[in-house]
C-alpha positions as CSV (number, residue, x, y, z in Angstrom):
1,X,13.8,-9.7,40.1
2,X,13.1,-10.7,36.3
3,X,13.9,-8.1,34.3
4,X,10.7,-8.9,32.6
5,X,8.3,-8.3,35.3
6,X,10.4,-5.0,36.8
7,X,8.1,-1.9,36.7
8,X,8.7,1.1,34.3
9,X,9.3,4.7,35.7
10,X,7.6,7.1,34.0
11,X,9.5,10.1,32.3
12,X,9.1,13.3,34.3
13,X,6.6,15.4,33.0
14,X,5.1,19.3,33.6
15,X,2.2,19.1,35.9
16,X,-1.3,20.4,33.9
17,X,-0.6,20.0,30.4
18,X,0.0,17.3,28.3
19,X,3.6,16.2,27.4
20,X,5.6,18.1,24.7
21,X,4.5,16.3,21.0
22,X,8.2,15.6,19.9
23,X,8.9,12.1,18.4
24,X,7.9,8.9,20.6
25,X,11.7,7.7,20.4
26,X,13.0,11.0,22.1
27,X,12.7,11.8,25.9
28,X,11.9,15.4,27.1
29,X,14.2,17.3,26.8
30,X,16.5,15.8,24.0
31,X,18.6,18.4,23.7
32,X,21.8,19.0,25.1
33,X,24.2,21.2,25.9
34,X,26.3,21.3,23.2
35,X,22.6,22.6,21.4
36,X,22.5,25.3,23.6
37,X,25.6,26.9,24.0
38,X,25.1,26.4,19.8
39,X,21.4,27.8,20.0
40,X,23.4,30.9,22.2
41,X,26.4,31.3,20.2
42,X,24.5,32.2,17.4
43,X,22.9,34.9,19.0
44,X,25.1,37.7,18.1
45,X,26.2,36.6,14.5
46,X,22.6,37.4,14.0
47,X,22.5,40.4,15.7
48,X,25.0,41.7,13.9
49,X,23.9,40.7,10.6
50,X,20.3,41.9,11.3
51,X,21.9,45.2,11.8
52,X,24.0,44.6,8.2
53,X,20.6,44.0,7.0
54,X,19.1,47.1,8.0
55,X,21.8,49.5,6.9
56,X,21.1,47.7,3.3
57,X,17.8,48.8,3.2
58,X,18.5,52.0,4.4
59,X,21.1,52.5,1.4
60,X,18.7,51.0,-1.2
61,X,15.6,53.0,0.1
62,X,17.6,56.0,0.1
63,X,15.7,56.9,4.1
64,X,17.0,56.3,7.1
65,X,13.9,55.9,9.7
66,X,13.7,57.0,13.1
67,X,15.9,56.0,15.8
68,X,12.6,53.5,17.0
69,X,11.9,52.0,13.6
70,X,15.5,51.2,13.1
71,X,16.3,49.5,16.5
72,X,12.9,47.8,16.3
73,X,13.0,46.3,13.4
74,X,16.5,45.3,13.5
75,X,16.1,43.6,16.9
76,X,13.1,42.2,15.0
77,X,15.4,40.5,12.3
78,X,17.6,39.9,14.8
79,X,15.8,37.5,16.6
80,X,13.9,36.1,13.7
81,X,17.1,34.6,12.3
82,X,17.8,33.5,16.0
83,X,15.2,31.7,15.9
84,X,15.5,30.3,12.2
85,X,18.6,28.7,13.4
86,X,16.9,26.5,16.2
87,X,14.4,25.7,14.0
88,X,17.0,24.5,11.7
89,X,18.9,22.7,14.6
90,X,15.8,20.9,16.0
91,X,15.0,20.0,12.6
92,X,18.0,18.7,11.6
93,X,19.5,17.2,14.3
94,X,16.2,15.4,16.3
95,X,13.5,15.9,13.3
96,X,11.2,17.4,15.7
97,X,8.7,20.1,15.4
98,X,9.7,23.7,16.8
99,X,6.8,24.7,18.6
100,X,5.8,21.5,20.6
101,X,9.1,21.3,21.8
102,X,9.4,24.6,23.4
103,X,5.7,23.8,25.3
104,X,3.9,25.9,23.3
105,X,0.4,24.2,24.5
106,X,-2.5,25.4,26.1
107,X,-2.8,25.2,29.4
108,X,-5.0,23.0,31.6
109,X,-7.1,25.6,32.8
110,X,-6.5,28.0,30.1
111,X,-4.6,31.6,29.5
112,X,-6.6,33.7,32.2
113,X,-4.8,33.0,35.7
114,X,-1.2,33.5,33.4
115,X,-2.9,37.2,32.4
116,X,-3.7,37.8,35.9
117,X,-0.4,36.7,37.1
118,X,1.0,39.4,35.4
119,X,-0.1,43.2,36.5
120,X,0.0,41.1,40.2
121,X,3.7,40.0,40.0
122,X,4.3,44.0,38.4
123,X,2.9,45.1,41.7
124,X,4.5,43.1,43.8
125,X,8.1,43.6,42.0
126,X,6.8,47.5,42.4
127,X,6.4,47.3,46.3
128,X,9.7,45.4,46.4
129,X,11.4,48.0,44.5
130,X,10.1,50.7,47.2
131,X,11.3,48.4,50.1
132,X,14.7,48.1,48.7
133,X,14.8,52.1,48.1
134,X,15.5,51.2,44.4
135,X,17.5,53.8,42.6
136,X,15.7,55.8,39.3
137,X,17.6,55.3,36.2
138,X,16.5,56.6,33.5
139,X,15.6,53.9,31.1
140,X,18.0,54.3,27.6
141,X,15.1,53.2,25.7
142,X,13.4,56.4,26.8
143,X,15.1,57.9,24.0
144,X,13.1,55.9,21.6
145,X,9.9,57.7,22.8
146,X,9.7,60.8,20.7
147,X,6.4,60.8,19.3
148,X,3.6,59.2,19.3
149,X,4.5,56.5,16.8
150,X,7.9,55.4,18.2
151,X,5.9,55.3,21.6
152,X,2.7,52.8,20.1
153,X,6.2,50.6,18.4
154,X,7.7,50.1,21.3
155,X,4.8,49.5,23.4
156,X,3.8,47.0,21.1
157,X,7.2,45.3,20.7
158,X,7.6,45.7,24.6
159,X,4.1,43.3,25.2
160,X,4.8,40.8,22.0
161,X,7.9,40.0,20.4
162,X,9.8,40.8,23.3
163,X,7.8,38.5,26.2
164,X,7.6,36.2,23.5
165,X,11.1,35.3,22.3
166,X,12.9,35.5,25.8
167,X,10.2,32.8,26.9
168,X,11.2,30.2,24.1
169,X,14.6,31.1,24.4
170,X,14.9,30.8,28.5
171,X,11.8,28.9,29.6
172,X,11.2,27.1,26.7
173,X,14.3,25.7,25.4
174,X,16.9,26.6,28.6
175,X,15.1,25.7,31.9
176,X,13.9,22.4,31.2
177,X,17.6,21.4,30.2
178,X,18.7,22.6,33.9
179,X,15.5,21.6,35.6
180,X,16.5,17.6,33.8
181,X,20.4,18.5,35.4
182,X,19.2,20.6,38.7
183,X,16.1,19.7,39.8
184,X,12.9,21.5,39.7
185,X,13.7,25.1,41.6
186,X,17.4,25.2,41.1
187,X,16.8,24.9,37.2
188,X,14.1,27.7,37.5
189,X,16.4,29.9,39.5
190,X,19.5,29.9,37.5
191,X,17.8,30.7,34.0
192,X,16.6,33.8,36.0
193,X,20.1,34.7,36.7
194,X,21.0,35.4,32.9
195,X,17.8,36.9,32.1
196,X,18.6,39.1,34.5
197,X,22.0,40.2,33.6
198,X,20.6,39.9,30.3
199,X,18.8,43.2,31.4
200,X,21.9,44.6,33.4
201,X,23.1,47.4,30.8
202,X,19.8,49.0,30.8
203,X,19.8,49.4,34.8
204,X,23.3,50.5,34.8
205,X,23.8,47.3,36.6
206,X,22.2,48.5,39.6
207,X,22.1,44.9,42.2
208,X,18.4,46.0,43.4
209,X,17.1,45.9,39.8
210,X,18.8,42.8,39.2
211,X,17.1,41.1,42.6
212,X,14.1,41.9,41.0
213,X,14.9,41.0,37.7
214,X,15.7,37.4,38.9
215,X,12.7,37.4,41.0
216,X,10.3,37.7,38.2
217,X,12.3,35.7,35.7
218,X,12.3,33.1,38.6
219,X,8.2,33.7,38.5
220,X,7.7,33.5,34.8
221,X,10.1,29.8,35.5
222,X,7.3,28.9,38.1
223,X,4.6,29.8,35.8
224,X,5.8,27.7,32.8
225,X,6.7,24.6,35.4
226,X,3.2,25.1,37.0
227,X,1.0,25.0,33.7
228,X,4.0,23.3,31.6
229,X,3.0,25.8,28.9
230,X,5.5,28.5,27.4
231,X,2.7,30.1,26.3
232,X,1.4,30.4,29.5
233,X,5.1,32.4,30.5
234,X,4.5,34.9,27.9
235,X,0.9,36.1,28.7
236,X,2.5,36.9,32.4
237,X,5.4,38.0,31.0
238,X,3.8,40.1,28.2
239,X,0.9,41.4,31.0
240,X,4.1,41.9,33.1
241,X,5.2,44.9,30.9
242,X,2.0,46.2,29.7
243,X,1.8,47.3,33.3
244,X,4.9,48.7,34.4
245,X,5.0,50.1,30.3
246,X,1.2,52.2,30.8
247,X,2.7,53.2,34.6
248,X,5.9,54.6,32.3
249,X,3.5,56.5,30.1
250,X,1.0,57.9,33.1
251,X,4.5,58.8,34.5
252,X,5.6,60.6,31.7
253,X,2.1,62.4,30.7
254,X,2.0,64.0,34.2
């Protein structure tokens, strides 16, 4: 056949969104994984200076803030220079914008069915949990909840910066890097796997929790695939916690 007349396959693309707005010369994803064992390897470095960061306030200011405030707002800094560095590295290395490369768009059909999703999938996880006679640990964030205050924090952080960040981070910049290597569901099943361990200290590594851990990472994969939005990933993600977080704090007030 003439190479002139041969047909064109088209990129693969999310279904229901419209393609990531990154430069016309690049193909989704550009990245590779020399960028994301360098987007990952600077996770701690910033964790540890985010914590450096913190203890310098606390010696100029002359107070040292509760035991919520201080883990907060260090994991706070913590990712925000996370972040500042894959910022940098798209910037740099592709010129491309950070947002529209992660999917942050808005979804076909909108936010709602991804809000939904989430108190749905937290009941679902829930019954599962019962089923597989899950073991209570008590949460090591629980000592974070002293008062009132620490308690609103943490909520808060729980339900935006948290759903937030491991979505760009796994679903956003991650998956679609396995989905191009995997295909489709084994892409979205092994980011799951370290979210979940991810998680593991705070379940004292308990292999129920983790099931379920990787069963609702591997929904939060479906929704972003679904919609193609990372944004759409959050809201269940961030509607996700808000209702196992207000079952923590009936829980607690009875």
């Amino acid at each position: 056949m003439n190479p002139e007349f041969e047909p064109m396959v088209p990129e693969p693309r999310m279904p229901d969104a419209p393609a990531p707005e990154v430069p016309a010369s690049l193909s989704y994803p550009f990245w590779n994984y020399e960028d994301l064992a360098l987007f990952f390897g600077m996770g701690l470095p910033c964790l540890v200076l985010s914590v450096a960061l913190m203890e310098g306030v606390t010696w100029v200011v002359g107070v040292r803030p509760g035991k919520a405030v201080y883990f907060l707002f260090a994991q706070f800094i913590g990712y925000a220079l996370w972040f500042a560095s894959l910022v940098l590295l798209l910037r740099v290395r592709y010129d491309a914008p950070f947002w529209p490369s992660l999917g942050w768009v808005m979804p076909k059909h909108g936010l709602w069915r991804a809000v939904l999703q989430g108190p749905m999938l937290a009941f679902g996880v829930a019954w599962l949990a019962y089923a597989l006679q899950t073991p209570n640990i008590e949460m090591p964030f629980k000592d974070l909840l002293g008062d009132r205050w620490s308690l609103i924090l943490t909520g808060l952080f729980a339900v935006t910066v948290g759903p937030l960040c491991e979505e760009l981070a796994f679903r956003g910049f991650f998956m679609p890097l396995l989905m191009r290597s995997f295909g489709v569901w084994p892409g979205i099943l092994i980011t799951a796997l370290p979210f979940a361990l991810l998680h593991g200290p705070q379940y004292s590594w308990s292999w129920q929790h983790i099931l379920l851990l990787v069963l609702a990472g591997s929904a939060f994969g479906r929704v972003r695939h679904i919609t193609g939005s990372t944004a759409a990933a959050v809201m269940t993600h961030a509607t996700y916690n808000l209702t196992f977080f207000s079952a923590m704090v009936m829980q607690g007030n009875q």
